[in-house]
C-alpha positions in Angstrom: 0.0 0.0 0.0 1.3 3.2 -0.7 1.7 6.3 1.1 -0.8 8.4 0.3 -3.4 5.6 1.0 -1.5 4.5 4.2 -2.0 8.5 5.8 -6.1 9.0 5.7 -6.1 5.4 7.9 -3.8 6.1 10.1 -5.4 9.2 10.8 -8.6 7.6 11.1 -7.3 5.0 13.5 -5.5 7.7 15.8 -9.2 9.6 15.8 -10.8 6.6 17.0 -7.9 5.7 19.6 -8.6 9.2 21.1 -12.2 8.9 20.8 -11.8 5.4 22.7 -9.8 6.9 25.6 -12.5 9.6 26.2 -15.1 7.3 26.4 -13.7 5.1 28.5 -12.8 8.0 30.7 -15.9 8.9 30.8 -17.6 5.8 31.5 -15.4 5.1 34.7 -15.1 8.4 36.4 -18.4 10.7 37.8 -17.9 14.5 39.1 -20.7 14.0 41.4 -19.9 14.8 44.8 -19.4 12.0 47.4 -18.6 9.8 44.1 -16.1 6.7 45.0 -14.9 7.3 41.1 -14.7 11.1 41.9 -11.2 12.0 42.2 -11.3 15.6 43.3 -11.7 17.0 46.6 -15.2 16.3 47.1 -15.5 13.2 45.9 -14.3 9.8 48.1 -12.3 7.8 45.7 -9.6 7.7 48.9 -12.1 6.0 50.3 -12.4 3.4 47.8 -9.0 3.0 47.4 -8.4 2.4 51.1 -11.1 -0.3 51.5 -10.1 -1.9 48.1 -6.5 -2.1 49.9 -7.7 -3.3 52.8 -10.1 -6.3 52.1 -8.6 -7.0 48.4 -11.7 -6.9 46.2 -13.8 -3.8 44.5 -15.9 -2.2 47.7 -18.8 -0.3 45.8 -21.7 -2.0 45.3 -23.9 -1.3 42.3 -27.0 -2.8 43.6 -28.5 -4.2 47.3 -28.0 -7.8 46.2 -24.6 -7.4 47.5 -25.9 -7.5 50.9 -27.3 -11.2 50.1 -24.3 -12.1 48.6 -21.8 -11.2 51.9 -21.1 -12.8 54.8 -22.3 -10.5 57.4 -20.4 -11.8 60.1 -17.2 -10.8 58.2 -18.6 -7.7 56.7 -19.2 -3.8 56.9 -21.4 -2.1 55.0 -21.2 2.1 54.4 -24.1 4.4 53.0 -22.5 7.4 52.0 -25.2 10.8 52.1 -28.2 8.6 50.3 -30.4 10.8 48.7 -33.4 8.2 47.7 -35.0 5.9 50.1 -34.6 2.4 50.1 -37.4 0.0 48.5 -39.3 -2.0 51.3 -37.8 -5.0 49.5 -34.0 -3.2 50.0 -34.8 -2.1 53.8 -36.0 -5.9 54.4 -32.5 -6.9 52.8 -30.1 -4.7 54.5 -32.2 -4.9 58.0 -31.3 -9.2 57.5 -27.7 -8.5 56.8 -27.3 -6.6 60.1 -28.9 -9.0 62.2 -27.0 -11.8 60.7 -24.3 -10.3 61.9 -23.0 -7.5 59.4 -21.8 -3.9 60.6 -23.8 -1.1 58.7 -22.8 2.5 58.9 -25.0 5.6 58.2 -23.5 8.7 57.0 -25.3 11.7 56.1 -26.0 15.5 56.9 -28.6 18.1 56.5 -31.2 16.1 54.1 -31.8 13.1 56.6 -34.7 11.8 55.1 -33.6 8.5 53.1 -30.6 7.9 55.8 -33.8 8.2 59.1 -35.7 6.1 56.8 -32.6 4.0 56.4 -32.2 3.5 60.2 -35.9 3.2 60.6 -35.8 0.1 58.0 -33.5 -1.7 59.8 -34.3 -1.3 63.2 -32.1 1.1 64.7 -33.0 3.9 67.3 -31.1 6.7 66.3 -32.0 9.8 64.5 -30.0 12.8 62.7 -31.6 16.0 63.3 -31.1 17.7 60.2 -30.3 20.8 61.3 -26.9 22.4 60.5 -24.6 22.0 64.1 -22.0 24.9 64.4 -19.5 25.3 67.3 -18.3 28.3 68.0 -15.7 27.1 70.5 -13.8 24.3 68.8 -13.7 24.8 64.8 -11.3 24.6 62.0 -11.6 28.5 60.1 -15.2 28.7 60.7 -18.3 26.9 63.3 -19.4 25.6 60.6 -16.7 23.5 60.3 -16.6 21.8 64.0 -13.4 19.6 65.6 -15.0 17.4 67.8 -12.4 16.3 70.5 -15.2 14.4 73.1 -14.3 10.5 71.8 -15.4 7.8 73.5 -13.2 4.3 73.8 -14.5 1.9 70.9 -12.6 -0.3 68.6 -13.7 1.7 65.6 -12.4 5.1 67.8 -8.9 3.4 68.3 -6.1 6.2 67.9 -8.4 8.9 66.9 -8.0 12.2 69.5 -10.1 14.5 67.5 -12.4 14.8 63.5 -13.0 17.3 61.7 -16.5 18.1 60.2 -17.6 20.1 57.6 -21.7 21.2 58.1 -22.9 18.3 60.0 -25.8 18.2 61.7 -26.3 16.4 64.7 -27.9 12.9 66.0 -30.3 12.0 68.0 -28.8 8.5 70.1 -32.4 7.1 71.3 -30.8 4.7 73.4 -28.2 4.3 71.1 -24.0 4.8 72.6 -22.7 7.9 71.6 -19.0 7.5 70.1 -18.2 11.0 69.6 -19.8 14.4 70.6 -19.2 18.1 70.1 -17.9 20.3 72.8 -20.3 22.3 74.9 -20.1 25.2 72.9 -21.9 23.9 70.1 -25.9 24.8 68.8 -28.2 23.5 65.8 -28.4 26.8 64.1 -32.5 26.4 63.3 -32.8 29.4 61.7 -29.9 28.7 59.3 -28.5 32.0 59.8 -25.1 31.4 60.8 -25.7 33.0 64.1 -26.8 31.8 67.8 -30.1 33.0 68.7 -31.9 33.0 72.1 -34.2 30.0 71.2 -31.0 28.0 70.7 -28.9 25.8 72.7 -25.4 25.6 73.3 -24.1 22.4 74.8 -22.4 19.2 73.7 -24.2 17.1 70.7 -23.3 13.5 69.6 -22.2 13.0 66.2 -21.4 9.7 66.3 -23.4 6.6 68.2 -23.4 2.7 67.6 -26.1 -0.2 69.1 -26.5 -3.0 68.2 -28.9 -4.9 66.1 -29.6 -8.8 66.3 -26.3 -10.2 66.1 -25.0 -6.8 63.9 -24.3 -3.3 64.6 -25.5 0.0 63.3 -23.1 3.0 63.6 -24.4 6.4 62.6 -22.6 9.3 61.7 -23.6 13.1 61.4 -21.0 14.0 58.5 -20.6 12.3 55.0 -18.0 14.3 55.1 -15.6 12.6 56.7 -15.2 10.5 53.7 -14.6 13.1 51.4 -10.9 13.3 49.6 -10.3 16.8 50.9 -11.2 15.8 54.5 -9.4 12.9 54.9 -6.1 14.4 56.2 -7.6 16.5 58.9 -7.4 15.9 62.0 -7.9 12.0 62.8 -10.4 11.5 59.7 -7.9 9.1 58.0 -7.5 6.6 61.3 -10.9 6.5 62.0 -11.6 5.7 58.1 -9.0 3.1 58.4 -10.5 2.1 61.8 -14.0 1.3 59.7 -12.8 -0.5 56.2 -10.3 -3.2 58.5 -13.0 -3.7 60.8 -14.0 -6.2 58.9 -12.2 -8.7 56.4 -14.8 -7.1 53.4 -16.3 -3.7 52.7 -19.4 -2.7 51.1 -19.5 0.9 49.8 -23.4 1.3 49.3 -23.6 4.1 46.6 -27.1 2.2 45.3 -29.4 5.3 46.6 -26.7 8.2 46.8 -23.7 9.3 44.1 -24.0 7.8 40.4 -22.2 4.8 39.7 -20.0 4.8 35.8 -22.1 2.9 33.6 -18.7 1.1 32.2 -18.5 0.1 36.2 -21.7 -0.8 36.5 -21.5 -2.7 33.5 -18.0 -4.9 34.5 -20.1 -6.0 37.8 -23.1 -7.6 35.9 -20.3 -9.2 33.5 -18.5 -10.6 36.9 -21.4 -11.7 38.5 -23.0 -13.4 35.2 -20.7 -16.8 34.1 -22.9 -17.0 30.8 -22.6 -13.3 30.0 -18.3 -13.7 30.2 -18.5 -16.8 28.4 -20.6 -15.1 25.2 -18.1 -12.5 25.5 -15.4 -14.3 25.4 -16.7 -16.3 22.4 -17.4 -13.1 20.8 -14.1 -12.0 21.0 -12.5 -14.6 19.7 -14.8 -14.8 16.6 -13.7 -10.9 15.9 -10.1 -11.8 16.2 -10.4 -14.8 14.2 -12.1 -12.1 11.7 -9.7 -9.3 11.9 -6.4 -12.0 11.7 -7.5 -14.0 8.4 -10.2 -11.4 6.5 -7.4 -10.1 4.2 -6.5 -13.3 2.7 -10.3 -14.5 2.8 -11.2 -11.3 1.1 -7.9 -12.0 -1.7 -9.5 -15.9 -2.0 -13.0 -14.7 -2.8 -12.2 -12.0 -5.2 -10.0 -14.8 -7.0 -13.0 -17.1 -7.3 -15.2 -14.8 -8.2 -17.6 -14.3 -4.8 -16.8 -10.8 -3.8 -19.5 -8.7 -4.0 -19.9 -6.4 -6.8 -22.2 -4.1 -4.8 -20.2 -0.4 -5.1 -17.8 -0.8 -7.8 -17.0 1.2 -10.1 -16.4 -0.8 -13.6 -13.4 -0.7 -15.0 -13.0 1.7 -17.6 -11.1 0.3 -20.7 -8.1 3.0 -21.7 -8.5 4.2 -24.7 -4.1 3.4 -26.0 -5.4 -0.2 -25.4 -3.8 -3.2 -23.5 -1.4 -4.4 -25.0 1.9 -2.8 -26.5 0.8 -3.0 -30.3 -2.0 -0.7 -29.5 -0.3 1.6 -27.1 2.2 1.9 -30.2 -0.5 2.4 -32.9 -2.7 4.8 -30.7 0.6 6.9 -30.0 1.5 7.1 -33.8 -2.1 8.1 -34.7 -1.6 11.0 -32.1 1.1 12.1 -32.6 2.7 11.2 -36.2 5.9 13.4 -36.0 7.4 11.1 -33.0 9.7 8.6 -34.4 10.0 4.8 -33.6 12.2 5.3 -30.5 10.2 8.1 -28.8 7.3 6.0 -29.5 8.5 2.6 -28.1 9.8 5.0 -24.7 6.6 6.4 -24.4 4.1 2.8 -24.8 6.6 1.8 -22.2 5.6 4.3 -19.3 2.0 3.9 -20.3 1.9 0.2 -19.9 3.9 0.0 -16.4 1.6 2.8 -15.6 -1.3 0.7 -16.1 -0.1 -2.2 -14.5 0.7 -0.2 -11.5 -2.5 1.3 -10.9 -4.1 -2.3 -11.2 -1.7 -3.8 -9.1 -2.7 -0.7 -6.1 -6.5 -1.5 -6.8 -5.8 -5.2 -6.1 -7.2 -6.3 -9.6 
């Protein structure tokens, strides 16, 4: 093939290398916040990485059937800020892991509704308010962004002195033990105003509880936040993080009712969980191998006998200086009748390996 033919298809194959590169970052990476494939700071793909380090498997689960698939004795589950409520079907799932045994942890702020109904679903007694919980005592540049330093002794508290938060709200225990709590100088701020008003009191707040559930255990947090890439270096966020993804020897990162999954994620857990759908694949691509490795000298084969399709050819036009040499020669004297017999002969000779040439490049 020559070069001017070889160009346009390598350009065409570097357009759709590119093209394949985008797509594919695209279809494994989300900007929304709290995202486990969301790189940036508010996203919790440090979180992801840490469990996946830990337990030695892909943590986020792309649907509540990975709850019947663990072993809840030897697992912990996560809900990072959900933002839909679980199906009654879902809540009767998840409430089975944790009494078989599983540890589930609920993490969200000022929308409570589908974490309460969460908590509700599986039993548990605790409540977050909802409300946004400043402290203007103990904070990191503003109240709104609280260091909690009252921690309680607990296995998933072990090595952690003080967390960070950034606009938590608070939670209600109900009976449940409180595992960390605010100083006394902290106050839901009900009017949302960034400011403490009479009606509003200051005193110490639980952000963090645990009780337990059947056999299993429900710890609820006040702050999604703490999972959040930019937060994870302040304070004692990263120990207590660490604390919860070795807990347990596997770790479920429940993203079914909060931040989007990548389809192209989604999509390699169906393929890993269905033997039939890997095998077809699998078959498929060794049919399109087997196609792109031998269609050349199939296509050569077919055209020799005769069987390629027709279908968009342009016929051959027939030259008008003939095929052969005798009428190259002739049509060249009748044109031009001054040339002598050497200029002709040169001449019938170009035109012919000329000919033969452009045959040869169309593959005829």
């Amino acid at each position: 093939m020559n070069r001017e033919a070889l160009l346009p298809r390598a350009a065409l194959a570097a357009f759709f290398v590119v093209l394949l590169v985008a797509t594919a970052a695209g279809a494994t990476t989300s900007p929304t916040t709290y995202s486990a494939y969301n790189s940036d700071w508010d996203g919790t793909s440090a979180l992801r990485e840490r469990a996946e380090t830990a337990t030695g498997a892909e943590p986020v689960a792309v649907s509540t059937r990975a709850y019947d698939r663990a072993d809840a004795p030897s697992t912990l589950a996560v809900v990072v800020a959900p933002s839909s409520s679980y199906t009654t079907a879902e809540l009767a799932t998840v409430r089975s892991f944790v009494e078989g045994g599983g540890v589930l942890v609920v993490a969200a702020d000022v929308d409570p509704t589908a974490a309460n109904d969460l908590l509700a679903g599986v039993g548990a007694g605790a409540r977050l308010d909802g409300r946004p919980l400043r402290d203007e005592r103990s904070f990191f540049r503003t109240a709104a962004l609280p260091v909690v330093r009252d921690v309680r002794d607990d296995p998933l508290t072990r090595g952690v002195d003080e967390l960070t938060l950034n606009h938590p709200t608070a939670v209600e225990p109900n009976g449940a033990q409180v595992l960390v709590a605010t100083s006394g100088f902290a106050y839901l701020d009900d009017e949302r105003n960034a400011l403490l008003d009479l009606e509003e009191d200051m005193r110490s707040y639980p952000v963090a509880t645990t009780e337990r559930i059947g056999d299993g255990q429900v710890v609820t947090l006040a702050d999604p936040s703490l999972f959040l890439n930019g937060m994870a270096d302040r304070s004692d966020n990263a120990q207590f993080i660490d604390n919860l993804v070795t807990a347990r020897e596997t770790t479920i990162l429940d993203f079914t009712h909060g931040a989007t999954v990548p389809p192209f994620v989604v999509a390699l857990g169906i393929v890993q969980r269905t033997p039939l759908l890997q095998a077809l694949l699998v078959g498929a691509a060794v049919v399109a191998v087997s196609v792109w490795a031998f269609a050349p000298d199939l296509g050569a084969r077919l055209r020799g006998r005769g069987l390629g399709s027709t279908r968009g050819r342009r016929p051959h036009r027939r030259s008008t200086v003939g095929a052969d040499a005798a009428s190259l020669r002739a049509s060249l004297r009748r044109a031009h009748p001054d040339w002598d017999d050497a200029s002709v002969e040169r001449v019938a000779a170009v035109v012919a390996q000329r000919l033969t040439d452009a045959r040869r490049d169309r593959g005829d």
